[in-house]
N, CA, C and O atoms as CSV, one atom per row, in Angstrom:
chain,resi,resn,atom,element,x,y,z
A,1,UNK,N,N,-72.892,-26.419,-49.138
A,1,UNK,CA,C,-72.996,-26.759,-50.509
A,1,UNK,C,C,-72.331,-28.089,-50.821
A,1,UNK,O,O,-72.621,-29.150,-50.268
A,2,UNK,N,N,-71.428,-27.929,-51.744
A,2,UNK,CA,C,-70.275,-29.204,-52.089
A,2,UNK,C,C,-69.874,-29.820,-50.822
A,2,UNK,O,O,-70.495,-30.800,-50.409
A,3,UNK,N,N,-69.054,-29.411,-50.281
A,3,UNK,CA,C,-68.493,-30.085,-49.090
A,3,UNK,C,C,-69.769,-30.603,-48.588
A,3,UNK,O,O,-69.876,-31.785,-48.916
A,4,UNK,N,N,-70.766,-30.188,-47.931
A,4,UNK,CA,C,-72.043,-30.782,-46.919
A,4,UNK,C,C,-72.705,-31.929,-47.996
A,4,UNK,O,O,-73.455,-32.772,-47.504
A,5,UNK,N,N,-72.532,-31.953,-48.929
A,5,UNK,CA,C,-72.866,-32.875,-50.220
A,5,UNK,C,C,-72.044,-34.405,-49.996
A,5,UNK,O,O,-72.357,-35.585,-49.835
A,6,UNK,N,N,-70.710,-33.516,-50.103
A,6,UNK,CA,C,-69.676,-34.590,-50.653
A,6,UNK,C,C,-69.616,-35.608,-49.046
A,6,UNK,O,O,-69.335,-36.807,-49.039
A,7,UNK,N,N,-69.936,-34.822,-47.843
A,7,UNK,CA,C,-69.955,-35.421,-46.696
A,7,UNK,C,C,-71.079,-36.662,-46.515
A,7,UNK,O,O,-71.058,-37.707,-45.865
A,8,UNK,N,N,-71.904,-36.141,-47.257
A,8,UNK,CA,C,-73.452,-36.618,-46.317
A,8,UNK,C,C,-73.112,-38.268,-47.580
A,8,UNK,O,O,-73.485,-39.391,-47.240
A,9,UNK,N,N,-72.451,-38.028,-48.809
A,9,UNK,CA,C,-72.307,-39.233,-49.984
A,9,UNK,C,C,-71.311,-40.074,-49.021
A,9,UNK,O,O,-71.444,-41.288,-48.872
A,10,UNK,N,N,-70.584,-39.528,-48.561
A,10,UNK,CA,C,-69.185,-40.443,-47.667
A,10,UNK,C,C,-69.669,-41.098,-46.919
A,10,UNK,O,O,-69.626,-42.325,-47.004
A,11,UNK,N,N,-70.518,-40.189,-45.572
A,11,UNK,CA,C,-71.463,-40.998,-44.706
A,11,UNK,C,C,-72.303,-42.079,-45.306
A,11,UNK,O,O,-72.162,-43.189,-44.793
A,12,UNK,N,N,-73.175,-41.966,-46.324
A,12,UNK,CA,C,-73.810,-42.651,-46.579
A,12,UNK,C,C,-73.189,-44.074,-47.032
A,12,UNK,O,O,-73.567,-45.210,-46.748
A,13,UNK,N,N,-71.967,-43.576,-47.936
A,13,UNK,CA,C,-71.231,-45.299,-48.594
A,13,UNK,C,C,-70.985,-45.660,-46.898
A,13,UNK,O,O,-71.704,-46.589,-46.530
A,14,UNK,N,N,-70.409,-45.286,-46.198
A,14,UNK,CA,C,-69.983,-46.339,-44.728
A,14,UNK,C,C,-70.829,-46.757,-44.069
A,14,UNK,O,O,-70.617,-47.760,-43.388
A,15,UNK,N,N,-71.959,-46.176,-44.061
A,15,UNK,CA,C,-73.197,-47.120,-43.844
A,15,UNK,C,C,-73.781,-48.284,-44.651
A,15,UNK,O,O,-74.376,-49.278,-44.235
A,16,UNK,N,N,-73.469,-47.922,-45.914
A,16,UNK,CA,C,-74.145,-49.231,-46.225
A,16,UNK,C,C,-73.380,-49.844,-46.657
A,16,UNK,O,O,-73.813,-50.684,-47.445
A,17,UNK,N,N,-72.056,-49.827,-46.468
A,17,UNK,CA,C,-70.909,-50.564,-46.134
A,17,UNK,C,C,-70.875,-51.551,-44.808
A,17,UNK,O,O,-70.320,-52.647,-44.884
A,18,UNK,N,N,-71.435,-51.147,-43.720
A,18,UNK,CA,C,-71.418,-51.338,-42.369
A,18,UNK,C,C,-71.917,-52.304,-42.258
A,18,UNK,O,O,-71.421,-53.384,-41.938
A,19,UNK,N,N,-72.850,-52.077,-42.480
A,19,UNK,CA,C,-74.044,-52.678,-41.918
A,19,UNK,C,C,-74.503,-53.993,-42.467
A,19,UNK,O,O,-75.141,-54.679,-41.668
A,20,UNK,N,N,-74.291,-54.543,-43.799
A,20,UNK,CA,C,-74.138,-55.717,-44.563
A,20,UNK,C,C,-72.919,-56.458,-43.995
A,20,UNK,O,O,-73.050,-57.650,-43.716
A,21,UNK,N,N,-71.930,-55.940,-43.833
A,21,UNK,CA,C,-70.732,-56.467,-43.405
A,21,UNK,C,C,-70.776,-57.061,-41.774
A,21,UNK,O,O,-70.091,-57.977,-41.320
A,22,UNK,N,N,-71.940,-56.125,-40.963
A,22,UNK,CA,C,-72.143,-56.915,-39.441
A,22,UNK,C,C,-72.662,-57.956,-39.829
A,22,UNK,O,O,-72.211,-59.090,-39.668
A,23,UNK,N,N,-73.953,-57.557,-40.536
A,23,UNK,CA,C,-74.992,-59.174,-40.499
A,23,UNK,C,C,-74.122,-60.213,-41.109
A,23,UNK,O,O,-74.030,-61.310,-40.558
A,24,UNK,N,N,-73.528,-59.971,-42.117
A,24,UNK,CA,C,-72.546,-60.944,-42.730
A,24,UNK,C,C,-71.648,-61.789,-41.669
A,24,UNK,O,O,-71.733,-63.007,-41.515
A,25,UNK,N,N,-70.914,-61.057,-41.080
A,25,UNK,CA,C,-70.528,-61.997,-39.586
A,25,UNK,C,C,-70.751,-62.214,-38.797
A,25,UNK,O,O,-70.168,-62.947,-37.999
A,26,UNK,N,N,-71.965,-61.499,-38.678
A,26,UNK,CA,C,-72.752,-62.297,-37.398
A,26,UNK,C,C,-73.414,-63.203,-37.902
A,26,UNK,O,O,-73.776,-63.971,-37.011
A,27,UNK,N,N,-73.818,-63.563,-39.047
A,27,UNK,CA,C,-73.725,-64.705,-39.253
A,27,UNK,C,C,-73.408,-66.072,-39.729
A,27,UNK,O,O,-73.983,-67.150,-39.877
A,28,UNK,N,N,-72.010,-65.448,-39.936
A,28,UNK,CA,C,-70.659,-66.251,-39.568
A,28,UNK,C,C,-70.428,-66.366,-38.444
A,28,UNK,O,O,-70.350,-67.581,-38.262
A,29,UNK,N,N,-70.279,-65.918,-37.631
A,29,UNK,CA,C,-69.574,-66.282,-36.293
A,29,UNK,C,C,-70.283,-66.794,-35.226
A,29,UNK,O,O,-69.700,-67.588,-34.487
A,30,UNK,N,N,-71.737,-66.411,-34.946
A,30,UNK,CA,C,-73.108,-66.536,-34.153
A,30,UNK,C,C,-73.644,-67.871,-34.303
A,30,UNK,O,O,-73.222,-68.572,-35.222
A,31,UNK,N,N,-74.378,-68.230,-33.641
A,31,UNK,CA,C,-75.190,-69.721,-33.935
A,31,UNK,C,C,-76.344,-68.434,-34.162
A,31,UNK,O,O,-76.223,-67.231,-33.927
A,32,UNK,N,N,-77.646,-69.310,-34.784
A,32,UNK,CA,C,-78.875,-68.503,-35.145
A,32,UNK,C,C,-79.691,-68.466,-33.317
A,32,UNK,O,O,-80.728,-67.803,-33.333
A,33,UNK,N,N,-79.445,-68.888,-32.311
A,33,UNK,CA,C,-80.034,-68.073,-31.462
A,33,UNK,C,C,-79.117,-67.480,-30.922
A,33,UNK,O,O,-79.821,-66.984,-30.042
A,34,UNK,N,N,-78.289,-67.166,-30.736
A,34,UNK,CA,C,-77.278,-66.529,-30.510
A,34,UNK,C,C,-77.749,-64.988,-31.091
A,34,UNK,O,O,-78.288,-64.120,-30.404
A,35,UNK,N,N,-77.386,-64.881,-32.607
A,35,UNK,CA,C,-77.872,-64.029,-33.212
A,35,UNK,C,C,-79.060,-63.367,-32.944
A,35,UNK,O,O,-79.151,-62.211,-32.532
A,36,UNK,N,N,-79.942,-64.108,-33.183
A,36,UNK,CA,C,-81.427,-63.317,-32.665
A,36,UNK,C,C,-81.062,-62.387,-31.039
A,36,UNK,O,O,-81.585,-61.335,-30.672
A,37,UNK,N,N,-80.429,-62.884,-30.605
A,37,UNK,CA,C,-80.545,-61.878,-29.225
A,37,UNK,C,C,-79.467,-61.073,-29.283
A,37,UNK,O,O,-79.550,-60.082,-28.559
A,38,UNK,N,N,-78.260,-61.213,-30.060
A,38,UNK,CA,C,-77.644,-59.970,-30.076
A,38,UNK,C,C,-78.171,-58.755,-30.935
A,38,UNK,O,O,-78.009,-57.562,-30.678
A,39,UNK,N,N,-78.862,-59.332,-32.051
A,39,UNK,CA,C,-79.818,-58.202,-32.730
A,39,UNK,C,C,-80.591,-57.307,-32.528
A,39,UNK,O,O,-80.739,-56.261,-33.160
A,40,UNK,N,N,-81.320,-57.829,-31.285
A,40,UNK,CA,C,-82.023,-57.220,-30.324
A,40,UNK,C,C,-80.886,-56.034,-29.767
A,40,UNK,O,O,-81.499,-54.987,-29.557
A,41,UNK,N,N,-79.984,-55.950,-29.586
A,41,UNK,CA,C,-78.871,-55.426,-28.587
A,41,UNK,C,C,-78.490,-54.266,-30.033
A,41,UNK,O,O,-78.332,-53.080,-29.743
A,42,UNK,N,N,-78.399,-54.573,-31.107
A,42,UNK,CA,C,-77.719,-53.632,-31.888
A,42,UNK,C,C,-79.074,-52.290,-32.113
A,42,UNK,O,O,-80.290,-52.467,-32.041
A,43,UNK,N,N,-78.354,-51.030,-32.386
A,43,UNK,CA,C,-79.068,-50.157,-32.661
A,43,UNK,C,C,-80.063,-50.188,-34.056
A,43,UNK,O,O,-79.522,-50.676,-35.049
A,44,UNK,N,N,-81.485,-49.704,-34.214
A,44,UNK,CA,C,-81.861,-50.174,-35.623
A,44,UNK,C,C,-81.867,-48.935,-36.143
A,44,UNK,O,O,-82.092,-47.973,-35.409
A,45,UNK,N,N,-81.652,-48.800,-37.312
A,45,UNK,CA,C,-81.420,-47.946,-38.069
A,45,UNK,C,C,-82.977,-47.682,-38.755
A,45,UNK,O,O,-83.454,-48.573,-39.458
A,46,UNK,N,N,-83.636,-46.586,-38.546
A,46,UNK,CA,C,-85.113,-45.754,-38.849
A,46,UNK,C,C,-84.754,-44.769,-39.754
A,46,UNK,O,O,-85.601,-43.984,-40.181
């Protein structure tokens, strides 16, 4: 119920917390081909 609720809302903010925050430094820190091939390397999210 609540709890499996209140879990799945938690999970969800750290994901889309996450995941803006990689691309954000990766592309800060990456040159743009650089990037393109570590992207390849990260898991995609379906």
């Amino acid at each position: 119920g609540r709890v499996q609720l209140a879990g799945f809302c938690m999970f969800e903010a750290c994901v889309g917390v996450f995941w803006p925050s990689i691309m954000r430094m990766r592309a800060q820190y990456f040159a743009r081909g650089v990037a393109l091939h570590h992207h390849e390397l990260l898991p995609r999210a379906s």
